[in-house]
C-alpha positions in Angstrom: 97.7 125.9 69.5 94.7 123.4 70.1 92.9 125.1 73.2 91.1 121.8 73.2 94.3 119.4 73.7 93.6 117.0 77.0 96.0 117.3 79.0 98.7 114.5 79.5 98.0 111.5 81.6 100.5 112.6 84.2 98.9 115.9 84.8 95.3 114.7 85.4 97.0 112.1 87.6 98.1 114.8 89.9 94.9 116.5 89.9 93.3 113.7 91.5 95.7 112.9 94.0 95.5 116.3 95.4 91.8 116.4 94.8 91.9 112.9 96.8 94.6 114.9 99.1 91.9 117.3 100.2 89.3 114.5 100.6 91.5 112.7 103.4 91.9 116.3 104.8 88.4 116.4 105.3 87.4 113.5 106.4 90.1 113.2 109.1 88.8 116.9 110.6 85.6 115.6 110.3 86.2 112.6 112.8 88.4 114.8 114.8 85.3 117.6 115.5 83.9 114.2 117.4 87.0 113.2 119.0 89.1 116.4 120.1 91.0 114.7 122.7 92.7 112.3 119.7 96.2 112.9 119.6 98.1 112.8 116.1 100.3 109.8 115.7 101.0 107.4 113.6 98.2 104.8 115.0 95.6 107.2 114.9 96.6 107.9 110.9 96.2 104.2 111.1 92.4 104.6 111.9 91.9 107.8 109.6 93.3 105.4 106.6 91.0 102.7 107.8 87.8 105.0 108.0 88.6 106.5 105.1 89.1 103.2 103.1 85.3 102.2 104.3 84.1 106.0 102.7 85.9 104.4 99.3 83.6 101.4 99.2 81.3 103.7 98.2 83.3 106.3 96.5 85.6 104.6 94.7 86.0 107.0 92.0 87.7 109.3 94.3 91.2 107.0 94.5 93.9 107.8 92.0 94.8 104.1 90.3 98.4 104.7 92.1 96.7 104.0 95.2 94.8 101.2 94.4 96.7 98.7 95.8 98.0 100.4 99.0 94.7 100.7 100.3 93.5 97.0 98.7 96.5 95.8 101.1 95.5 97.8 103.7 92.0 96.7 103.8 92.8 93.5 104.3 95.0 94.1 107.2 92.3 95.7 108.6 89.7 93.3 108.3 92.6 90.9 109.6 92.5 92.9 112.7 89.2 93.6 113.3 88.8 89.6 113.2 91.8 89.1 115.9 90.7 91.7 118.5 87.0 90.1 118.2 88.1 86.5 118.6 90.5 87.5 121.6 87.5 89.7 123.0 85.5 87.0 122.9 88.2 84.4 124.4 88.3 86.6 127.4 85.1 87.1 127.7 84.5 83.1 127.7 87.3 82.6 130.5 85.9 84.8 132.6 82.4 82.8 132.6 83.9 79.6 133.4 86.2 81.1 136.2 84.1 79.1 138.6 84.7 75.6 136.6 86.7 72.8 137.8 90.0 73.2 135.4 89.4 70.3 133.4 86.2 71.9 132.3 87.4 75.1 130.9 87.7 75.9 127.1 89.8 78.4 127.1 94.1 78.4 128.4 96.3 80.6 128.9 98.3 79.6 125.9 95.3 80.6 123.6 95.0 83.7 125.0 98.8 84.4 124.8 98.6 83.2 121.0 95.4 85.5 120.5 97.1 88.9 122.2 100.5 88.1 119.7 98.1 87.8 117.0 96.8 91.2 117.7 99.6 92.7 118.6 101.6 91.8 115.3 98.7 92.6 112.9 98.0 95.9 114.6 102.1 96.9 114.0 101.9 95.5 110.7 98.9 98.3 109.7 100.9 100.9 111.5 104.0 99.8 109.2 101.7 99.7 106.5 100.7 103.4 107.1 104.1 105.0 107.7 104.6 103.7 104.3 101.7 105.2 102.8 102.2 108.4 104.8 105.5 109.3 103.0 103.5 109.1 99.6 103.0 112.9 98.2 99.3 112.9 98.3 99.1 112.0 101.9 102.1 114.4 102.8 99.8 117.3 101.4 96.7 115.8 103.8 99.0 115.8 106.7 99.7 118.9 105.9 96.4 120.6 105.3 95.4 118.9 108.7 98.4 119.9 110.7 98.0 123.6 109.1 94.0 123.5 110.0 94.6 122.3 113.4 97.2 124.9 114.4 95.3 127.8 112.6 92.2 126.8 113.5 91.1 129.9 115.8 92.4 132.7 113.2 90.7 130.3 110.5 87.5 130.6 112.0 87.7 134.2 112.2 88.2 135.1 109.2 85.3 132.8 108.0 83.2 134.8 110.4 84.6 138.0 108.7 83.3 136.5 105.4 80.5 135.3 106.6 78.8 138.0 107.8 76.0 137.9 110.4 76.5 134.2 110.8 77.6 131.7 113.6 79.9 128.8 113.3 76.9 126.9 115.3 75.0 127.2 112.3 77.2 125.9 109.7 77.3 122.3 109.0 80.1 120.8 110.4 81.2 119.2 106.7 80.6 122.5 105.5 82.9 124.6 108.5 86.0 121.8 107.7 86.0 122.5 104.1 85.7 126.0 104.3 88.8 125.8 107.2 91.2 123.7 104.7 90.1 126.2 101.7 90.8 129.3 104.1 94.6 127.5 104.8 95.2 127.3 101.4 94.1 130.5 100.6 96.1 132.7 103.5 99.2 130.3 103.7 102.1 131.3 101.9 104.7 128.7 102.6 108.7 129.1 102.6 110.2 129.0 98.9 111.2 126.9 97.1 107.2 125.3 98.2 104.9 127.7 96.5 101.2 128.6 97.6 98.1 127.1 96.3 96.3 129.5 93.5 93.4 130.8 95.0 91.2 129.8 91.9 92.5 125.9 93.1 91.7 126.5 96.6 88.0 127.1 96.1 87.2 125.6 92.9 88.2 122.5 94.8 86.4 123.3 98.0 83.5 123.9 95.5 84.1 120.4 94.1 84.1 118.8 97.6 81.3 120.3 98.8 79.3 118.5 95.6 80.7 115.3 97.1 79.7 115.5 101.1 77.4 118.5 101.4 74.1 120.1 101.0 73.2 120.3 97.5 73.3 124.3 98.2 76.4 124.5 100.0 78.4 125.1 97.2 77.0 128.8 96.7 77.7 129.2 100.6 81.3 127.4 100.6 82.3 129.4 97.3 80.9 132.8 98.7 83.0 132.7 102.2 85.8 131.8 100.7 85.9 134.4 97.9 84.9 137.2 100.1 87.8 136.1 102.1 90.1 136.3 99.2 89.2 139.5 98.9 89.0 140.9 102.3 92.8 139.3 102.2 93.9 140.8 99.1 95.3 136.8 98.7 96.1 137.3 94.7 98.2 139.8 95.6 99.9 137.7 97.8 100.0 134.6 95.8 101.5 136.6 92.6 104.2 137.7 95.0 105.0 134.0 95.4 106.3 131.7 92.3 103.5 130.3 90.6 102.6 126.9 91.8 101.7 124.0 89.0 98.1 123.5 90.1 95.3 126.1 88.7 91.9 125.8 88.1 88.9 127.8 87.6 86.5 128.9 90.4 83.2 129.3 90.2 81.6 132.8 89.9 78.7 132.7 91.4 80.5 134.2 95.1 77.9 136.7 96.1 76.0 134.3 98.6 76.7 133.5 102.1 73.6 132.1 103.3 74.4 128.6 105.0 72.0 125.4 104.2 70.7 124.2 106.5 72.9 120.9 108.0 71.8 117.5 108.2 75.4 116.5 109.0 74.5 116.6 112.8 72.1 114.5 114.8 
């Protein structure tokens, strides 16, 4: 057997969508360490898509071809938005200034305005639409889920970083750096309900590793991959994981997992 044989185009296909899976995870906790009082609904997904289409203008790469379109469409709704709340922002802003004009003198009715507020109204539900649509796609139901499972674990996540991570505070860990290593520790230590199976742990920090290349410090991969491995171990997670059926994903991790010395972060200003 050819050891050298690519795999099919259908495999590689689902390696980036989960690799892309991971990269909304982490850019929505990212946003949320600045807005904790967010709730998660369906119009804040709205804005997470949105922000996260901007981060694709430059990283393009990063987006499976089966999502191409999706966000093309979306992008355009949001611009489309973007453009109606301005125009009726500025509409309001102008009839307030010529509150003190005769009638006949003023630009702006009350009709415009109306016409200006539907405008905004329908484009907004039309995104939200848009993103309950994309939402039920696989790749986004694993970043709902790595979010959901970070936010909800997030206290017991952090402590077993700090278990990893000896001598070290989660002040001093960039903030990019603390949200990747949180979605790697989830996929390491959760073990969902059959017939779902659990994340290898070579995956979960060979693509925290891979991340970390994208957003971090060019020396937080040695950090990120030595947490996480010392917390497979203190764990015993591939002992857990063989307990569980095998899942389809695997990749190799690094072996370079005897630092944990953080760089320093320039994510924060």
């Amino acid at each position: 057997m050819d050891g050298n044989r690519k795999k099919p185009d259908g495999r590689l296909q689902f390696q980036k969508e989960r690799f892309f899976s991971r990269f909304c995870a982490l850019q929505v906790l990212f946003q949320q360490e600045f807005q904790p009082e967010i709730e998660w609904d369906a119009h804040r997904w709205s804005y997470y898509l949105c922000m996260i289409s901007d981060v694709l203008d430059e990283m393009g790469d990063y987006l499976p071809s089966s999502l191409e379109a999706p966000f093309a469409e979306l992008n355009d709704v949001w611009k489309s938005l973007d453009a109606a709340e301005k125009s009726l922002s500025d509409m309001e802003k102008l009839k307030e200034e010529e509150a003190s004009l005769p009638e006949d003198e003023r630009t702006v009715e009350e009709t415009m305005l109306a016409e200006a507020r539907h405008k905004v109204h329908s484009t907004s539900f039309s995104l939200d639409e848009m993103t309950e649509k994309m939402l039920k796609r696989s790749c986004f139901q694993f970043a709902k889920k790595l979010v959901d499972g970070v936010v909800a674990k997030k206290q017991m996540l952090d402590e077993q970083i700090l278990l990893a991570a000896k001598n070290w505070r989660l002040e001093r860990m960039g903030r990019m750096d603390l949200n990747l290593m949180r979605i790697g520790a989830f996929e390491l230590l959760n073990i969902p309900e059959p017939p779902a199976t659990p994340t290898p742990p070579a995956t979960a920090i060979n693509e925290a590793i891979e991340l970390s290349k994208v957003f971090c410090q060019a020396d937080s991969r040695r950090f990120v991959n030595g947490v996480l491995d010392q917390l497979r171990k203190n764990n015993n997670v591939e002992r857990k994981a063989k307990e569980s059926v095998p899942s389809s994903e695997d990749a190799p991790a690094e072996t370079d997992a005897g630092e944990t010395q953080p760089p320093e972060d320039k994510t924060e200003g």
